[in-house]
N, C-alpha and C positions, 0 to 999 in steps of 0.2 A: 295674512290677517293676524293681529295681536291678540292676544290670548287677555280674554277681556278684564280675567279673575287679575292678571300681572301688568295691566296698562296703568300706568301714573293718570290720575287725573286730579285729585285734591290736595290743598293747600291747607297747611297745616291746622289754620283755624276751623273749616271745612272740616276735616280728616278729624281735629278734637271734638267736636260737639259730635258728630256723625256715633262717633263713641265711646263719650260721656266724660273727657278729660279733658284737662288742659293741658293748654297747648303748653306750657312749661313741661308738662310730668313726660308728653309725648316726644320732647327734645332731650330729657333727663336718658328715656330708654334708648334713644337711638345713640347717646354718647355709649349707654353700656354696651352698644353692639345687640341688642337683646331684637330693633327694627331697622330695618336699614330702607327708609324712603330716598326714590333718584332725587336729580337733582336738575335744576332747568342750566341754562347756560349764565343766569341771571344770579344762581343758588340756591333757587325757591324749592322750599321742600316740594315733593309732590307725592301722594299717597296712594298705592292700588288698595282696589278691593280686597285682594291677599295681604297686605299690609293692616286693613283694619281686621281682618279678621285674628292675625295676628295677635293684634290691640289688645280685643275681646278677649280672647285668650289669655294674656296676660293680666286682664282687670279680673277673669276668674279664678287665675290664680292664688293673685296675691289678695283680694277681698272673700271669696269664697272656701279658699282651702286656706287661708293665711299663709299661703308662701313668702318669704322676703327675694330680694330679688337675684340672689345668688342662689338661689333657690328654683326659682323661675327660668335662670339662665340655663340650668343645668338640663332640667326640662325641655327649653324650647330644642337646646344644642340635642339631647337623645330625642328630640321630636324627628327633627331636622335629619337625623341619621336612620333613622328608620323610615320615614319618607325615604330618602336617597337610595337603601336598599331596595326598598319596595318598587322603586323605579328598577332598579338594576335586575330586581328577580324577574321581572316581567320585559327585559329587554331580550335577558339571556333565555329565556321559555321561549317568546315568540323566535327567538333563533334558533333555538332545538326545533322548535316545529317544522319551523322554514325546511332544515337539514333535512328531518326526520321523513319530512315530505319531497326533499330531493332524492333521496336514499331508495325511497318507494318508488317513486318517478325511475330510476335507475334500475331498479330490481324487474319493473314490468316490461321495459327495452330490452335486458339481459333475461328474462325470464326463456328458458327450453324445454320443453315438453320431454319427460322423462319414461322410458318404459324400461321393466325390468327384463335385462335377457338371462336367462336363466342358465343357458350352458354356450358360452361364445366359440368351443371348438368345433370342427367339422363333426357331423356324425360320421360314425364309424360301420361300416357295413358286418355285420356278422357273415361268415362262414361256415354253415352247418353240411354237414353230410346226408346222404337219404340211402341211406343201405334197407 
């Protein structure tokens, strides 16, 4: 099943009103690399849900905080990199789990009941006299 946030389904006119641009300024960003909508086999832009949210993101930018758009770029790029960690930190945790919980799995197979002996030599018989 496709992940519904990353399925293309809107066409660029669609995708600009949906939010609030035109559709020039939303061809302008994808030249900068800033959106990257697929493309049909026809070459019809198409836009996910992730894609407008994107958008959005970028009309907060640049109207809200006055970013220009090298400004934006630089943003969305440390955006983009801390997502990709945040995937990476949680690939690498659930793998330590995994381990952590084979490890333990391993310890309870191997697990030996331990008692302490206290003197492992034979006892020794004493010899006393009785005068």
């Amino acid at each position: 099943m496709t992940d519904e946030r990353t399925h293309p389904r809107y066409m660029i006119s669609v995708a600009a009103d949906l939010v609030g641009m035109h559709p020039q300024t939303l061809r302008i960003y994808e030249g900068r690399g800033l959106v990257r909508p697929r493309r049909t086999p026809g070459n019809t832009r198409l836009y996910s849900e992730g894609d407008l949210e994107r958008l959005r993101l970028i009309q907060t930018l640049t109207t809200e905080l006055g970013l220009n758009l090298a400004g934006v770029e630089t943003v969305l790029k440390l955006r983009d990199e801390v997502q990709r960690l945040r995937a990476r930190m949680e690939r690498l945790e659930r793998q330590m789990r995994e381990e952590v919980e084979r490890v333990h799995k391993q310890y309870r197979r191997d697990l030996v009941l331990y008692r302490e002996v206290h003197d492992l030599r034979p006892e020794r018989t004493r010899w006393t006299s009785r005068s």
